[in-house]
ZAMARGU-4260 file (C-alpha; in steps of 0.2 Angstrom, whole numbers, plus 5000, padded with zeros to 4 digits):
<rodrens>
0) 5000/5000/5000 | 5006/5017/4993 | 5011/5031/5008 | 5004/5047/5009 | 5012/5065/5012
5) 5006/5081/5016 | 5016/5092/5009 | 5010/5112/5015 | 5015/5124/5004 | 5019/5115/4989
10) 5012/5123/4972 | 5028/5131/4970 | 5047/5129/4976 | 5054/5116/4987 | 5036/5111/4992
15) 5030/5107/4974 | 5048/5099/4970 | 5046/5088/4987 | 5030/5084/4982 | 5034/5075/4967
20) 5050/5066/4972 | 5039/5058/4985 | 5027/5053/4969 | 5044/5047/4961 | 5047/5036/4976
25) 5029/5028/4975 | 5019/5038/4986 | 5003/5045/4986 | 5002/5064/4991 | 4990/5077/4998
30) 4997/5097/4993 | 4992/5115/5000 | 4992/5129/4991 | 4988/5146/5001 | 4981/5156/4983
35) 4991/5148/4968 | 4975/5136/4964 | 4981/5133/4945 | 4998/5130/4951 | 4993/5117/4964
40) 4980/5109/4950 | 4995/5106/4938 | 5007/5098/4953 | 4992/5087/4956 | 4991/5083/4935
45) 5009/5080/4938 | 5011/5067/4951 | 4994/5059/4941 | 5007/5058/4925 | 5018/5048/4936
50) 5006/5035/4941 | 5003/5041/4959 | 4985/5050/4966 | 4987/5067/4972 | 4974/5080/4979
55) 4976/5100/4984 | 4969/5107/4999 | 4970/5126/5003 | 4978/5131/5019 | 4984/5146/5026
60) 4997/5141/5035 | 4996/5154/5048 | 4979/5156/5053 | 4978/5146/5068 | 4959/5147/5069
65) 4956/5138/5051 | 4965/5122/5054 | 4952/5113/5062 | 4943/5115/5047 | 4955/5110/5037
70) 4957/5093/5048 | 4942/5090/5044 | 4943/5093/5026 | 4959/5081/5024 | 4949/5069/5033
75) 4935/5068/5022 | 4947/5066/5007 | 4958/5053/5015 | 4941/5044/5015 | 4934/5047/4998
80) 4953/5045/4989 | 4961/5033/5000 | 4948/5023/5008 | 4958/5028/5022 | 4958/5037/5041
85) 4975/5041/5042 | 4989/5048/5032 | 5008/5044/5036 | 5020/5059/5032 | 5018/5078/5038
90) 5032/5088/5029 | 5030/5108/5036 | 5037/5116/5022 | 5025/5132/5020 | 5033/5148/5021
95) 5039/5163/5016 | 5053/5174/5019 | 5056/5194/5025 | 5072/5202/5025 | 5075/5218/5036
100) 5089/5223/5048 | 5084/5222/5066 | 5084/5241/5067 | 5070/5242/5054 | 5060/5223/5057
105) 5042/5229/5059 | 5031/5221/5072 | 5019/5215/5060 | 5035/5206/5048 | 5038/5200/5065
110) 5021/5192/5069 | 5017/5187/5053 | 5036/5176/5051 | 5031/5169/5071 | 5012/5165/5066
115) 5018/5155/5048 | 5033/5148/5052 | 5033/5145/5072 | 5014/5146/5079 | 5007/5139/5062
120) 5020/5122/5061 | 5016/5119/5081 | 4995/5121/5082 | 4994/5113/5062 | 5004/5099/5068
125) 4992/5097/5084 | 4978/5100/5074 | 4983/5084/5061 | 4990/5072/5076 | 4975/5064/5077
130) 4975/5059/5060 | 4994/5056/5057 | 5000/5035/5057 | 5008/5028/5071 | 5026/5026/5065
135) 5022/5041/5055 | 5035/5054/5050 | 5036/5074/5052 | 5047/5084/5042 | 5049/5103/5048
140) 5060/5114/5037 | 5072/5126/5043 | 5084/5136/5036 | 5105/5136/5033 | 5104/5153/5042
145) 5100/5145/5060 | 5120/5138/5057 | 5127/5153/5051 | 5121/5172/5051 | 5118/5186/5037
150) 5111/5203/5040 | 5094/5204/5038 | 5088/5188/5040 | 5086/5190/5060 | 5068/5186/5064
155) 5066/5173/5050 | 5081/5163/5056 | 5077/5165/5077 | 5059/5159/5071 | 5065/5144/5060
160) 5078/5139/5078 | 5066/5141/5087 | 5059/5125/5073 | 5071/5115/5077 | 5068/5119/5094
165) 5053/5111/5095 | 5056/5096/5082 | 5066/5092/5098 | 5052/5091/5108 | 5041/5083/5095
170) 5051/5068/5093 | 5051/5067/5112 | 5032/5067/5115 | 5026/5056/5099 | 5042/5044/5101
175) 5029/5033/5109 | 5019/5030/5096 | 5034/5027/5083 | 5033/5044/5074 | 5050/5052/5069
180) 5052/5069/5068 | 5067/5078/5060 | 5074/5095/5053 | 5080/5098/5034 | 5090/5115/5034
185) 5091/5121/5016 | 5105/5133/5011 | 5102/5145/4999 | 5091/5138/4986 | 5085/5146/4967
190) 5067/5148/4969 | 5054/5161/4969 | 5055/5162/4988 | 5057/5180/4995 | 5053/5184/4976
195) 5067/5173/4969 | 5078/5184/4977 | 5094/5172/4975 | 5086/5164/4961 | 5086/5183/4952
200) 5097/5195/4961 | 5114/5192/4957 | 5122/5200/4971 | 5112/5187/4985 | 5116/5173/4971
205) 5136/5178/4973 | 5135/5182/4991 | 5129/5163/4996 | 5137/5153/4979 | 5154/5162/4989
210) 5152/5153/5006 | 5148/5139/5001 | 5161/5124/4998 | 5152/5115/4982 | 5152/5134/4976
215) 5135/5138/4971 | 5120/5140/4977 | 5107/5124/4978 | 5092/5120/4966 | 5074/5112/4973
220) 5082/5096/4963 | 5095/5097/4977 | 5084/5097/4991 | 5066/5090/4988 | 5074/5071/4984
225) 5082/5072/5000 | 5066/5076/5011 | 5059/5060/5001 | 5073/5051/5003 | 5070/5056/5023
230) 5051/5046/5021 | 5058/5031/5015 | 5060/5014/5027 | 5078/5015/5025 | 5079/5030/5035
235) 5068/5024/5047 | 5080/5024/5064 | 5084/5045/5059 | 5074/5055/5076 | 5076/5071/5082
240) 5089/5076/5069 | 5094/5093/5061 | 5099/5089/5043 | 5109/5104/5035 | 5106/5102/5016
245) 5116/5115/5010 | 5133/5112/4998 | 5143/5116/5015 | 5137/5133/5017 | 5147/5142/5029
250) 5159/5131/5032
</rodrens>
């Protein structure tokens, strides 16, 4: 019997390129999109092309209040698709990113990169336990930046350690009921995130390709196989793990 992810945040990026290496791999896959419907449609049309079922949900991933709902949503589609009550793999990749020195962060950039990346993984992973396999996994996503600093990317990287703070903690609490829990840290990455700004700004593209030892900066091809990879039986004994997936960045 096929697996099935939830991938948040995957009509576009690492989430979309996660998405479909789990399909490569053999397994089934539920995706969020927050907006990008047509984009989310065409990752589902993609991962049907590969022989695997696929459905998008929409989520926003940090509006706390919503997610029961959207509990019961994946529910009912677990049912109708899968003939199933459970899924297997969480893998909270939704996010976005909002660069500003601490002199000029805003308290709103600030709630809003705690509410998505912080309050949203914690109460959305609550929300979805009941529903979540014994000997399950969870997948949080953090960033390269907890490791090593750049300016302007202080309330985005305290909010993804704080991540891997509580992946920690996770691993602790569902350990009893076989669920591994681990961190992938990408590096700097060429996608649209923070409007492709290392994908399209040369100066970010140099700035990261300079520090780290493969001497570029990453692709989703270099990150999303690895978080499927991650799902797999043969890394069934990794727990509570921070997994740096970054070229040696920083290093």
């Amino acid at each position: 019997m096929a697996t099935i992810s939830l991938v948040t945040g995957a009509s576009r990026g690492l989430g979309r390129n996660a998405a479909i290496a789990i399909a490569r791999n053999g397994g089934d896959v539920v995706i969020t999109y927050h907006s990008r419907r047509e984009e989310a449609e065409a990752v589902v049309a993609e991962i049907a092309a590969l022989g695997r079922r696929a459905v998008a949900l929409q989520l926003e991933a940090g509006a706390v209040a919503g997610f029961a709902a959207f509990a019961d949503a994946l529910r009912t589609v677990l049912r109708a698709t899968w003939q199933r009550e459970t899924f297997d793999h969480l893998v909270n990749n939704a996010g976005h990113g909002d660069y500003a020195l601490i002199a000029d962060t805003t308290e709103a950039q600030f709630d809003r990169l705690v509410d998505v990346h912080f309050k949203g993984i914690f109460f959305l992973t609550q929300a979805l336990l009941p529903l979540l396999a014994d000997g399950g996994r969870i997948v949080n996503l953090s960033s390269g930046l907890t490791r090593v600093s750049a300016p302007g990317w202080s309330a985005y990287s305290a909010v993804k350690g704080a991540v891997e703070v509580l992946t920690l903690y996770m691993a602790k609490e569902l350990g009893g009921r076989g669920i591994a829990v681990n961190t992938v840290a990408p590096g700097a990455i060429e996608t649209d995130f923070f409007g492709g700004a290392v994908r399209d700004t040369p100066e970010f593209n140099r700035f990261f390709a300079d520090i780290t030892a493969l001497g570029r900066v990453g692709v989703p091809d270099d990150v999303g196989p690895m978080i499927a990879s991650l799902l797999s039986p043969d890394n069934r004994w990794v727990n509570a793990q921070r997994i740096e997936v970054s070229g040696g960045q920083g290093i």
